[in-house]
N, C-alpha and C positions, 0 to 999 in steps of 0.2 A: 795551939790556940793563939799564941804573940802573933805567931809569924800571918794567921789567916785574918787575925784583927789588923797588921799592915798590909797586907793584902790588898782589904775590901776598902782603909783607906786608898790605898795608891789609885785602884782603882774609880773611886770616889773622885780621887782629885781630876783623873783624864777627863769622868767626863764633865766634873765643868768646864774644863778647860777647852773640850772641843763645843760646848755649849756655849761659852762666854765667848767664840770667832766671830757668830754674826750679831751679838750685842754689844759688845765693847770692844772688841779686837779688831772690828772691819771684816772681810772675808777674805780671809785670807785659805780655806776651803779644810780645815781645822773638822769644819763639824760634816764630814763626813762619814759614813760608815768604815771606808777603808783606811782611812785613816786613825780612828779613835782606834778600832779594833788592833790594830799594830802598835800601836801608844803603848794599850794593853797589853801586847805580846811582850813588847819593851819593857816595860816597868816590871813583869813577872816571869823576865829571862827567858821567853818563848816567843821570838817573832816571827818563827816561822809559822806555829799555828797562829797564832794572830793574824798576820797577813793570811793565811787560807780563810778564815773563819769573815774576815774583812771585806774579803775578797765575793764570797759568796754572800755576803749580806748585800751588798754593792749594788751584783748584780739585781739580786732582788728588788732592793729600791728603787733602781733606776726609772723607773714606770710609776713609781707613786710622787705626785705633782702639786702641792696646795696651789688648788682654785680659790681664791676668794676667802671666805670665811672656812671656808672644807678645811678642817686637821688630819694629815694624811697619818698615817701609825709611825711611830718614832723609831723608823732604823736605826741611829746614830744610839741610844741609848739600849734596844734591844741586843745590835752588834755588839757593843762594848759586854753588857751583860754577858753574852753568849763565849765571846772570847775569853773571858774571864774563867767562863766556867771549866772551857777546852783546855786554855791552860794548867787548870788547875786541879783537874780531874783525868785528864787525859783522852779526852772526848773526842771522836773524830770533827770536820766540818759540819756535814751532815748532818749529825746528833745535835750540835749545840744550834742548829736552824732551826730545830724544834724548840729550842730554848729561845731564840729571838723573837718569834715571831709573836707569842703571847707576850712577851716583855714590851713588844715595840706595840702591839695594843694597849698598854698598861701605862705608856706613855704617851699615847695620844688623848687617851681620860684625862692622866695628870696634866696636858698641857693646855687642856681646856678648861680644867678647874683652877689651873695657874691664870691662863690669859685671864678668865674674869675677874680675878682679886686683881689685875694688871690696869685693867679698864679703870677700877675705884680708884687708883693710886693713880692712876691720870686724872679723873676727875681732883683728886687732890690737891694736885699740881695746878689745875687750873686754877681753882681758886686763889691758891697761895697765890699765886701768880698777879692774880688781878688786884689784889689786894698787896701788891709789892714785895711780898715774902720770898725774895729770889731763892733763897737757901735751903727755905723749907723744900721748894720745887726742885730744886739739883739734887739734894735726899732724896726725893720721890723717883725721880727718875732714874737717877745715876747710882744708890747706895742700897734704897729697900729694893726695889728695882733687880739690881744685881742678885741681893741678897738671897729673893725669893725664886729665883731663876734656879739659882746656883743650890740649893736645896731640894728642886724639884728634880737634880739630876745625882746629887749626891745621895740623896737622903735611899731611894728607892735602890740605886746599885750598891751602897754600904749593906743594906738590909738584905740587896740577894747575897752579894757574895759572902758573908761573914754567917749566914744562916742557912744557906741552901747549900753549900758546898756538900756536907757532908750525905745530903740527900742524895743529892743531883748525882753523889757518887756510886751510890747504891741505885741508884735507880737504874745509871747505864751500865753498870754491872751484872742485872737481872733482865737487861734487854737482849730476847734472841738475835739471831745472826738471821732471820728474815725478816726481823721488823728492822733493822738497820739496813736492810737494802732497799725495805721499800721505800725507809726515809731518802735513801741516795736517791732513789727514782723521786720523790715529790720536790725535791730540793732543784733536780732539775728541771722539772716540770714551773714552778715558783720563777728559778734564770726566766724561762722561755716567757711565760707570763709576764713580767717583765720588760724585756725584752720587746713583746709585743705590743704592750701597752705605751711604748716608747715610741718605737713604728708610727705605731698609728697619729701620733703627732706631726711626725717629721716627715713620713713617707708622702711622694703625690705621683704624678705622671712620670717627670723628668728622673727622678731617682729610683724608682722601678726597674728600670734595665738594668742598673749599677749593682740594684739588689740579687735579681738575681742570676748575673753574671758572677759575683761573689760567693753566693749558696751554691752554683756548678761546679766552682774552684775547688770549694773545703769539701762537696759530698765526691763528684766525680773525679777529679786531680788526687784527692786524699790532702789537699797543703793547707797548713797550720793556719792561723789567727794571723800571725806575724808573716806568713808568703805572702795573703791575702793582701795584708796590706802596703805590703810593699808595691805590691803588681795596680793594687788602689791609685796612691800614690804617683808609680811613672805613667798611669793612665791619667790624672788627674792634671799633671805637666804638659803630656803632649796634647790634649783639649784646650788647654790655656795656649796652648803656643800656638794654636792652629787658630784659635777665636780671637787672642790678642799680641797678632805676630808682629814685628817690625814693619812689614813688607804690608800690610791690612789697608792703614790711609793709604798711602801712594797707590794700590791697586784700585780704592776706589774713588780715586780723582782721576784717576784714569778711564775710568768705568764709565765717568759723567762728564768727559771730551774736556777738561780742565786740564792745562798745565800743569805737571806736581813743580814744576822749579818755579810759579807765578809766586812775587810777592804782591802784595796790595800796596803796601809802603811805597814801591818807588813809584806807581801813579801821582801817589798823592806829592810825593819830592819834584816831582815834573809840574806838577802844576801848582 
């Protein structure tokens, strides 16, 4: 019981700490899912499932985007949770995806009932503000501010990990060895989703051959993540070298019956 109440601290503490990156730390890229989730692996002497479990949350998030006021589901707190549990249960990736993913909904709630108590404490600030109260106003911003952040990401993974474990461990204990494949299949299914909802941002005309020139590579060739992009890469050189070669201006001064050796200066020195 000690050891799983420091635990759910340690864990507790990562993830403010990947939480407080883009509030008081700057971004230094802290709060993301592969990275908290490896924190995790750290602090509870498993980084290698950390890093798997990070790794697959990642992927998954990579496709979800806040627009505007849109609170997209909280990977970074789901991962960490999930990693936590893998560690500490011995869960495969897979399994503890199942565990991120209503966690990372669980956190998109909290972080819209946080943001609105966020809103009051600005309005608070304002006033103190106008009213000259600088101090009240650095409080509000910079201390309760923190406070209530830092709560909204401890509070919920203290309470899984130090409470769930022992469930969570029974539970994947009683899970057959065909519902654990088909979580591998949805988990990949989740990557590609993903993945695709990435795409669709970034992809247009021009990057469409690139694409899938790439997809020929890894299905027909059989070559890895890492061939691909290598062969990316010196493709990416000889484009550049051909679009902005040394040799580029002088051909097309030459192109348009101009001197390449004309200065303009020694006109003007003559006259």
């Amino acid at each position: 019981m000690e050891s799983t109440l420091l635990s759910a601290v340690l864990v507790g503490l990562v993830g403010v700490f990947c939480m407080l990156d883009s509030r008081l730390l700057g971004r230094l890229n802290f709060e993301q899912p592969l990275i908290g989730a490896t924190l995790v692996g750290l602090v509870l002497g498993d980084v290698q499932t950390g890093l798997a479990v990070g790794a697959a949350t990642e992927l998954v998030s990579m496709g979800l985007v806040q627009v505007g006021a849109a609170v997209p589901p909280d990977m970074v707190l789901g991962g960490i949770v999930a990693a936590a549990f893998a560690c500490l249960t011995g869960a495969s990736a897979e399994t503890a995806m199942t565990i991120a993913i209503p966690v990372a909904v669980l956190g998109q709630l909290l972080g819209i009932v946080f943001r609105s108590i966020i809103v009051f404490l600005g309005h608070l600030a304002d006033d103190a503000i106008e009213k000259g109260n600088f101090k009240v106003a650095y409080r509000m911003h910079i201390v309760w501010g923190t406070v209530l952040y830092s709560l909204m990401y401890f509070l919920p993974i203290f309470v899984a990990v130090y409470v769930g474990t022992d469930v969570v461990q029974a539970v994947v204990n009683m899970i057959p060895d065909w519902v654990t494949n088909g979580l591998n299949v949805a988990s990949k299914i989740l990557t590609a989703y993903g993945l695709a909802l990435l795409l669709t941002m970034m992809i247009n005309k021009g990057m469409t051959v690139f694409l899938i020139l790439g997809f020929a590579l890894a299905s027909y060739l059989g070559l890895s993540v890492t061939a691909v992009s290598i062969f990316a890469v010196v493709l990416a050189l000889i484009l550049m070298s051909l679009k902005y070669g040394d040799g580029s201006g002088a051909a097309m001064a030459s192109a348009g019956g101009a001197d390449p050796d004309y200065d303009p200066l020694e006109d003007d020195d003559e006259d």
